[in-house]
Every structure is written in C-alpha cells, then in structure tokens.
Backbone as a ProteinNet text record, in pm:
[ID]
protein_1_A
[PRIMARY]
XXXXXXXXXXXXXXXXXXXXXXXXXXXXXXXXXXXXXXXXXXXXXXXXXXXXXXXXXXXXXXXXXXXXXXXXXXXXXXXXXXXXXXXXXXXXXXXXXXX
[TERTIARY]
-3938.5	-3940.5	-3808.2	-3713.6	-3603.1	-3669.8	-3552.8	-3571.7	-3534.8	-3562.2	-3579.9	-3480.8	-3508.3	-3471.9	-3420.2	-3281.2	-3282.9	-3318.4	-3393.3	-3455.5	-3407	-3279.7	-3199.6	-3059.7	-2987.7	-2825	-2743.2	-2705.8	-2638.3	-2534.3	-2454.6	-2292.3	-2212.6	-2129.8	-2086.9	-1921.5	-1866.8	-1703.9	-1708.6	-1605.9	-1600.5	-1499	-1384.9	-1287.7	-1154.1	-1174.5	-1073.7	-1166.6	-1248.9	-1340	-1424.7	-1554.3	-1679.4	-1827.9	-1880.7	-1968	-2076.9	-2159.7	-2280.4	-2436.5	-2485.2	-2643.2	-2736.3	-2757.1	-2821.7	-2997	-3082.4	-3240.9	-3278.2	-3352.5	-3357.7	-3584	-3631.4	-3751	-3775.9	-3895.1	-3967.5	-4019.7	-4100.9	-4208.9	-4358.5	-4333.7	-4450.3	-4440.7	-4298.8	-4355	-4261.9	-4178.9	-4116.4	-3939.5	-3969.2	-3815.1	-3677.2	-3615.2	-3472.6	-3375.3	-3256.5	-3135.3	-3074.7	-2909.5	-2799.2	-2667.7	-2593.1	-2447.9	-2359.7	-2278.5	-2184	-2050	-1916.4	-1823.3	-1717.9	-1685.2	-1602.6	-1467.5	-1398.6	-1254	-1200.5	-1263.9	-1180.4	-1241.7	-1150.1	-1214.7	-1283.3	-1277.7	-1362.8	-1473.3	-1595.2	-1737	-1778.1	-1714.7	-1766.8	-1707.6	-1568.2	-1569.7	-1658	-1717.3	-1758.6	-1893.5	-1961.4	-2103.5	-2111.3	-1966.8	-2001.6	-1973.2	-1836.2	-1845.1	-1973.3	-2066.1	-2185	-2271.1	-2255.2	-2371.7	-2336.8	-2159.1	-2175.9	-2169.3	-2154.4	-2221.4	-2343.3	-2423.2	-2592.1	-2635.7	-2546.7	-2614.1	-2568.2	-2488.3	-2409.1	-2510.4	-2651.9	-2739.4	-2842.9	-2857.7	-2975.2	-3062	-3030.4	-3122.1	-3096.7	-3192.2	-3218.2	-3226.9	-3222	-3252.4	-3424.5	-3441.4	-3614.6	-3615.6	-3755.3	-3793	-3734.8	-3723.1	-3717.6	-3569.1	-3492.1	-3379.9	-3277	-3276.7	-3204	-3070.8	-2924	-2817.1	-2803.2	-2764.3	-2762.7	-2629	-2522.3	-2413	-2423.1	-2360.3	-2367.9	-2257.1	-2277.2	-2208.7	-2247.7	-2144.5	-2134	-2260.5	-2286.8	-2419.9	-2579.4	-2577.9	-2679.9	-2643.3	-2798.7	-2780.5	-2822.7	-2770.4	-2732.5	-2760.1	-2905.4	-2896.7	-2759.6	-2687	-2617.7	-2611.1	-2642.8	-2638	-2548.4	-2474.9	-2299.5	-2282.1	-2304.9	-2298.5	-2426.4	-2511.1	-2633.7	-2601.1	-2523.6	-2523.5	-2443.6	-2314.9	-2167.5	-2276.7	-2374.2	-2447.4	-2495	-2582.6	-2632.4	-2594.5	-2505.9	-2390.1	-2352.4	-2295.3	-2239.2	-2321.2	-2435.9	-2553.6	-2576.4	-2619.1	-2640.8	-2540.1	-2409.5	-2275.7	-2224.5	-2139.6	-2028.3	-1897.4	-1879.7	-1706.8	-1658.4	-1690.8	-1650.3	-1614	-1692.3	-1657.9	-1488.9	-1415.5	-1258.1	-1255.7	-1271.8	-1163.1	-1213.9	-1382.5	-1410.9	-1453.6	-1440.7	-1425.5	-1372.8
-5713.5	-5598.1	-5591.4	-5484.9	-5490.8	-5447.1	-5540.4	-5572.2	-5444.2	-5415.4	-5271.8	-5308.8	-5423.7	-5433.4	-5597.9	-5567	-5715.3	-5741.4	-5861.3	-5925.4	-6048.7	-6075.3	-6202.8	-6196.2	-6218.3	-6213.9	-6384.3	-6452.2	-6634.3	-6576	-6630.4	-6589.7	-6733.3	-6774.1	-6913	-6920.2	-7003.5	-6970	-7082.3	-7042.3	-7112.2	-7109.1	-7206.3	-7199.9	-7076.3	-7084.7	-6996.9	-6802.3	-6805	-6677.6	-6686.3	-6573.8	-6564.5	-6582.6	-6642.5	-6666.8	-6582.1	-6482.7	-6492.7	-6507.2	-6556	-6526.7	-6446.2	-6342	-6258.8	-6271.5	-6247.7	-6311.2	-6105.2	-6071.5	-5947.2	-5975.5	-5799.9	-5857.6	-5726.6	-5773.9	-5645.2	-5618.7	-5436.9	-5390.3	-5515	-5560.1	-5706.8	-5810.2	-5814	-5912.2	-6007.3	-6037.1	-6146	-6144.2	-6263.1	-6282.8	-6352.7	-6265.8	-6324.4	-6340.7	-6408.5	-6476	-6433.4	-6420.3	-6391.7	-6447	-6441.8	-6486.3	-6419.6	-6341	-6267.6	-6347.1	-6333.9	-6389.6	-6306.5	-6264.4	-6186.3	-6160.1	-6050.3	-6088.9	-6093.6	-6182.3	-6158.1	-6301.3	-6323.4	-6457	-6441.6	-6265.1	-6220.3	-6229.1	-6264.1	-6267.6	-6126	-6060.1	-5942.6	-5830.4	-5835.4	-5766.9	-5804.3	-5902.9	-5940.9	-5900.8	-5887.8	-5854.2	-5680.9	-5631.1	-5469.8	-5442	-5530.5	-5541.8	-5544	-5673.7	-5671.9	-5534.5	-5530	-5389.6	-5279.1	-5214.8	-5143.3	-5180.4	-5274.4	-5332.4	-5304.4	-5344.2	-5325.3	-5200.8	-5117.5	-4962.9	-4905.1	-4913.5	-4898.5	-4926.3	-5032.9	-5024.7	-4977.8	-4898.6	-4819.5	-4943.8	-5063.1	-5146.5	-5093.1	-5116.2	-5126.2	-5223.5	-5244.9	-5309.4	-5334.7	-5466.2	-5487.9	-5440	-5423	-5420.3	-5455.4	-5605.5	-5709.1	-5801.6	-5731.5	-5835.1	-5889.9	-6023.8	-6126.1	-6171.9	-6160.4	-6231.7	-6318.8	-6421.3	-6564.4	-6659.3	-6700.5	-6772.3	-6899	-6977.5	-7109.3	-7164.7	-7246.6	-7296.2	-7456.6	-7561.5	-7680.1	-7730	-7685.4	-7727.6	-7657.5	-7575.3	-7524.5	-7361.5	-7319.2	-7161	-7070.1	-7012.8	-6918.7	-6776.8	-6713.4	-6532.1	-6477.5	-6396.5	-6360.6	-6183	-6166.9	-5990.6	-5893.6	-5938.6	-5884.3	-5844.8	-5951.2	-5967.8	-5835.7	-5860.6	-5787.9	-5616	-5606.2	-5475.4	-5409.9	-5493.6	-5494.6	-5438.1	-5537.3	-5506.1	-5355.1	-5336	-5225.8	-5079.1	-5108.5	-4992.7	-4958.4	-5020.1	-5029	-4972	-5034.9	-4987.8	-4866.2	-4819.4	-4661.2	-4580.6	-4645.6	-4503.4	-4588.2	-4499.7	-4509.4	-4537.3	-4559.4	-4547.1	-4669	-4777.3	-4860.8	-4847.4	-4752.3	-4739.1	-4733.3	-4658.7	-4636.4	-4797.6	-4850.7	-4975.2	-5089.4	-5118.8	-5186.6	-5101	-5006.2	-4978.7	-5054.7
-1925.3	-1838.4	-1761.8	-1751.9	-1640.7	-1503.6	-1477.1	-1329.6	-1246.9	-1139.9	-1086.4	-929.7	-869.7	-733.5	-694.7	-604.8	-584.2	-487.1	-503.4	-375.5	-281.2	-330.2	-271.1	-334.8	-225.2	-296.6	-244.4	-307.9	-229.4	-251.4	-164.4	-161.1	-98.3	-230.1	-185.6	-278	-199.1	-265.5	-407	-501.2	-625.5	-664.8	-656.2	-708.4	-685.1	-497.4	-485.1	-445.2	-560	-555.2	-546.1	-499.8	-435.4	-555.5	-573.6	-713.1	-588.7	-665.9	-603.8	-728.9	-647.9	-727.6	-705.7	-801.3	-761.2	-802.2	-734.4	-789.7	-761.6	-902.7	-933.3	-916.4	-908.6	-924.4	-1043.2	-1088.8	-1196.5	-1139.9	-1149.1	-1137.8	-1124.7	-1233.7	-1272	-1154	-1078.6	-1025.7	-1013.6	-1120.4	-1218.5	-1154.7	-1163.3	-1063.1	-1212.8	-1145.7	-1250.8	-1210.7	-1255.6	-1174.3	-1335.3	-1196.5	-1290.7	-1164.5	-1258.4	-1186.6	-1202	-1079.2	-1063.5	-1024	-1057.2	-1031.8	-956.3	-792.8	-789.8	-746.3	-783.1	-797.1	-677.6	-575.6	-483.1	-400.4	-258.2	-207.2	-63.3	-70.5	53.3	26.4	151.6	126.2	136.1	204.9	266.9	112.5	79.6	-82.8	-127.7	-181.2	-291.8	-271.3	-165.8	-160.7	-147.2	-156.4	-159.9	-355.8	-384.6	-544.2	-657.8	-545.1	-660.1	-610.5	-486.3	-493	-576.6	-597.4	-714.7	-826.5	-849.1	-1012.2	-1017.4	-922	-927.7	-940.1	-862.1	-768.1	-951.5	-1031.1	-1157.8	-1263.8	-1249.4	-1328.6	-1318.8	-1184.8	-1106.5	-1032.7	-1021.9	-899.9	-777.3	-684.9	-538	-491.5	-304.6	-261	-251.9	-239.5	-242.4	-59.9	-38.8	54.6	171.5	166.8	267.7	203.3	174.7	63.3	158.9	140	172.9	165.8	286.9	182.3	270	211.7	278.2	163.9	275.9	247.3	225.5	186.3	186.8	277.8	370.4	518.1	480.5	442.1	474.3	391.9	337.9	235.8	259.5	371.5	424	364.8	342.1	350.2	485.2	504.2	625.2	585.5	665.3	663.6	742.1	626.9	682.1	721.9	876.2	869.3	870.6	902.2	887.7	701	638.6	481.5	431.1	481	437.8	471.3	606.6	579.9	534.1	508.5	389.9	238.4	244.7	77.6	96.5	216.6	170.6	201.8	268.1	290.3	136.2	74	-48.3	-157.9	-164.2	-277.7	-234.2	-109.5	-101	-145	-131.2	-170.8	-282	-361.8	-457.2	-437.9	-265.4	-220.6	-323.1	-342.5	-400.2	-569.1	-581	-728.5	-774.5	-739.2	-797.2	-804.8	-686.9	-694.3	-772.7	-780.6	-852.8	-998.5	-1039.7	-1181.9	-1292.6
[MASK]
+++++++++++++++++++++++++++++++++++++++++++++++++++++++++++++++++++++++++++++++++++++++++++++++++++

C-alpha cells in the first residue's frame, strides 16, 4: 500500500551533510522508513528540501508529526525544525531550487 503521510522526520548530520529518516504511514496503518540524503549541511534546508521531495509525491503531514534532531547521542523535538518542515510541505517556494 503507499504511504499517504509522514509521521516522523530524524534529522542528524552525516558526513559533512544532513541524512534524514523519514518514517511514512499507510492508510492501513503500516509504517515505512526511507532515507533521504541532503545537499546541504543546514538542518533547517534540509528539512524544507525533504518536504518538497515529499509534498512532490503528494504525502502530508500526519496529524501529530514529529521532527526530532539528534544532539550528542540523544534525540531532541525540534520546533523551530518542525515548522521549517511544514511551512515547506504546504508551499512549492522551494521547488526552483531544489528541482
């Protein structure tokens, strides 16, 4: 079944650039993970990058959706990050540049 909405976004640095994990849900229920790599070493780009990648396959935000960083080995809600995401998924401004 494709996944319709994401319900959790991790945002943690990798080698210079921002890896995030994205956990998607189905209609059903059914939770799925994928890995985004993005071109940049901002947290705050990179969580508007994946939203138009996402907003680009028709997902939404879930309900209650989560972004949370990784800090010193701990994960951290981050709301600053979260509303970078969903600013982004509602509009297209991002599109030219991440095209």
């Amino acid at each position: 079944m494709r996944p319709e909405a994401v319900e959790q976004l991790f945002v943690r640095r990798r080698g210079g650039r921002v890896e995030l994990l994205v956990v998607l849900e189905t209609p059903a229920g059914e939770r799925l993970r994928e890995t985004l790599l993005a071109p940049t070493a901002s947290a705050e780009e990179a969580v508007r990058y994946a939203a138009v990648q996402l907003a680009r396959r028709g997902l939404r935000a879930a309900r209650r959706v989560r972004v949370r960083r990784e800090a010193g080995g701990a994960l951290i809600d981050d709301e600053a990050l979260k509303r970078a995401f969903l600013a982004a998924l509602g509009s297209q401004e991002g599109e030219g540049r991440w095209g």
